[in-house]
C-alpha positions in Angstrom: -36.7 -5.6 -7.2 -38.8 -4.2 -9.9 -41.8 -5.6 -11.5 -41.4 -7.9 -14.1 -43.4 -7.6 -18.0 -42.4 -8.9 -20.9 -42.8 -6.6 -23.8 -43.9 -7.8 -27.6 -45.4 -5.4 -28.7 -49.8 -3.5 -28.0 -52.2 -6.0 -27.9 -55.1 -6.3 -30.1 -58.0 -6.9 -27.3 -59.7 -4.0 -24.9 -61.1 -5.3 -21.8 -64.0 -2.5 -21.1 -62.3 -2.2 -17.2 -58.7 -1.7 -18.9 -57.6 1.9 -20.3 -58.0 2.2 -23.8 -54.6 0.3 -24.7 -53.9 -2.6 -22.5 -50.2 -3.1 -21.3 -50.2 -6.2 -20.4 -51.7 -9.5 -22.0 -52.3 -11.3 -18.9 -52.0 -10.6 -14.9 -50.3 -13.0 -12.4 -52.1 -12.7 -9.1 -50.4 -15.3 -6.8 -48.8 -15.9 -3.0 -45.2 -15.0 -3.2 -44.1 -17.0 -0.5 -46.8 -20.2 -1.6 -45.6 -20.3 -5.7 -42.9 -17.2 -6.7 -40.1 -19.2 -7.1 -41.4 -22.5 -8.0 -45.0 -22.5 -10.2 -45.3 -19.0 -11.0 -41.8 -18.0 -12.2 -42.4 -21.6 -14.5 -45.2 -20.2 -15.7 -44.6 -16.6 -16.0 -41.4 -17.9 -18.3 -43.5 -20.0 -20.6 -46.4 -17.4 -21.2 -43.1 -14.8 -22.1 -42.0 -17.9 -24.7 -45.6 -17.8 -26.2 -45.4 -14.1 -26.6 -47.6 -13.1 -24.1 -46.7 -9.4 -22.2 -47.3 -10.4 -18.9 -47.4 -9.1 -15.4 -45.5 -10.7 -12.6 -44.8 -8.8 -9.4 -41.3 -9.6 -8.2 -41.7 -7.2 -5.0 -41.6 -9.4 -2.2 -44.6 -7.3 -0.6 -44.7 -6.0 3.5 -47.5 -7.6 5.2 -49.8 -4.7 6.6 -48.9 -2.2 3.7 -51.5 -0.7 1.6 -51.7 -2.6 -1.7 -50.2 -0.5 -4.3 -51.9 1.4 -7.1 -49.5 0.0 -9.7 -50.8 -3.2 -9.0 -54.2 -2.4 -9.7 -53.6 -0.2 -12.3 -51.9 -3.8 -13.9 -55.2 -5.6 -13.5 -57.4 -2.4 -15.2 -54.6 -2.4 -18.1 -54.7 -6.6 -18.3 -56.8 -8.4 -20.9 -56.7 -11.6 -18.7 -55.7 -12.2 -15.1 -54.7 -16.3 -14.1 -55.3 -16.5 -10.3 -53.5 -18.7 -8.5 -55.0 -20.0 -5.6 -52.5 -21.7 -3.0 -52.1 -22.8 0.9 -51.5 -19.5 2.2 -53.2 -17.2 -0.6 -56.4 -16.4 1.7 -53.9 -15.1 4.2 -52.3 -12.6 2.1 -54.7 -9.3 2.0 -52.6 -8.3 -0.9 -54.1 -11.1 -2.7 -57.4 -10.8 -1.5 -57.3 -7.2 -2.7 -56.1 -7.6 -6.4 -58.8 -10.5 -6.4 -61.5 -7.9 -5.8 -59.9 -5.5 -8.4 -60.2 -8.9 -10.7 -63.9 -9.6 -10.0 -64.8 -5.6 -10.5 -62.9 -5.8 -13.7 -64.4 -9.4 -14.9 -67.5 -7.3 -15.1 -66.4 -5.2 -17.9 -65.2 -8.2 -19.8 -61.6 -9.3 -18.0 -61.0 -13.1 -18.7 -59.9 -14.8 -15.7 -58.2 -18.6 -15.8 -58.2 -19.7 -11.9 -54.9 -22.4 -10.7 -55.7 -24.5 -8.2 -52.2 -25.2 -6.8 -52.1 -28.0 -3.9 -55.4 -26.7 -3.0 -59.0 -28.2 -3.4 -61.1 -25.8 -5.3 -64.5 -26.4 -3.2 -61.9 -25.6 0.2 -61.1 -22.3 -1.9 -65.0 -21.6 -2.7 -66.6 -22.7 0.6 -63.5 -21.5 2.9 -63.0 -24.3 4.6 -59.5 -25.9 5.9 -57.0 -23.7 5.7 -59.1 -20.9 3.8 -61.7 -21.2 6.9 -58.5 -20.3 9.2 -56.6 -17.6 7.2 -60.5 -15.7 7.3 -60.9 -16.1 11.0 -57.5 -14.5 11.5 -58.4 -11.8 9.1 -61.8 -11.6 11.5 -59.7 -11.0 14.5 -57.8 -8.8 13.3 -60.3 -6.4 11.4 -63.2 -6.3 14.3 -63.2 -2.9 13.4 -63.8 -3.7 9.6 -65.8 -6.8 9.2 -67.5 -5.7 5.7 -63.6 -5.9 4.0 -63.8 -9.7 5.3 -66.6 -9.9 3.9 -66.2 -8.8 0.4 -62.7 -10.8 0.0 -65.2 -13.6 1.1 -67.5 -13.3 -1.7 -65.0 -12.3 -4.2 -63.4 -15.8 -3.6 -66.6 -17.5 -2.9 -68.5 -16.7 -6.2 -66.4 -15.1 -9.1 -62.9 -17.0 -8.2 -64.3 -20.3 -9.5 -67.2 -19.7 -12.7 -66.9 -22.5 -14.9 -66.9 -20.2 -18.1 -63.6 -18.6 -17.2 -62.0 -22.0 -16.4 -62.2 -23.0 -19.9 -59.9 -19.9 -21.2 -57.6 -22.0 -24.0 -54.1 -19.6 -23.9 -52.8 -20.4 -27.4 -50.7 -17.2 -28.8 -50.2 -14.2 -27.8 -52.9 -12.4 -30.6 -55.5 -15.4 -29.4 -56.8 -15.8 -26.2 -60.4 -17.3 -26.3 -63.2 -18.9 -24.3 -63.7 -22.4 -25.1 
């Protein structure tokens, strides 16, 4: 299945990590398996009704793939990115990787609106419960590359939850601001 974006027309807003035209008004970065057919696809449907072009990967992605360029190249073209964070999203490398791409790009001025969904946010930001046990699998299995645990651990641990981006108000497609 392809890749689904909603198309209105450019937007008006350059994130300083996007290319010079953005395509997409906001980024879905979410656990397939956790919210794709339930929360997600809701919400992905209701920021299309607003007007919003929007990025939704409908791929359901192999586990031990490389992530794919497109998908990054989505966050760098995004003016916003909404993470959200689930019961299984810690295990999903995929995830872990676009949320890196996310906090690289938050430095050059991406907005970012985290979703807590059935999750605590201070089990998300401390890694405990089931965070804590999707990392020490990810341990195990990358003994050979502990610094990648490591840097999905302080992407998720620091940038996932500022209190700035959380107060992102979405109210039209030409306005998205910080409240």
């Amino acid at each position: 299945m392809a890749s689904t974006r909603t198309q209105v027309g450019p937007p008006s807003f350059s994130s300083p990590c996007s290319k010079p035209q953005p395509k997409n008004d906001i980024f879905l970065n979410f656990r397939g398996e956790d919210t794709r057919d339930n929360f997600t696809d809701h919400l992905y449907h209701a920021l299309k009704e607003k007007g919003f072009i929007t990025f939704k990967d409908d791929k359901e992605l192999v586990p031990g793939n490389p992530i794919s360029s497109k998908l990054l190249d989505a966050i760098e073209k995004s003016r916003m990115a909404v993470i959200i964070f689930s019961e299984n999203y810690a295990s999903s490398t995929w995830c872990l990787e676009e949320l890196v791409k996310i906090v690289e790009c938050m430095k050059g001025g991406l907005k970012v609106l985290p979703i807590f969904y059935h999750v605590d946010p201070s089990h998300v930001r401390h890694q405990k419960e089931i965070f804590a046990v999707a990392f020490a699998e990810h341990e195990k299995r990358l003994q050979e590359n502990p610094e990648q645990v490591q840097i999905w651990r302080t992407a998720l641990r620091g940038q996932s939850l500022r209190k700035k981006e959380s107060r992102i108000k979405l109210v039209s497609r030409k306005r998205i601001t910080a409240l």
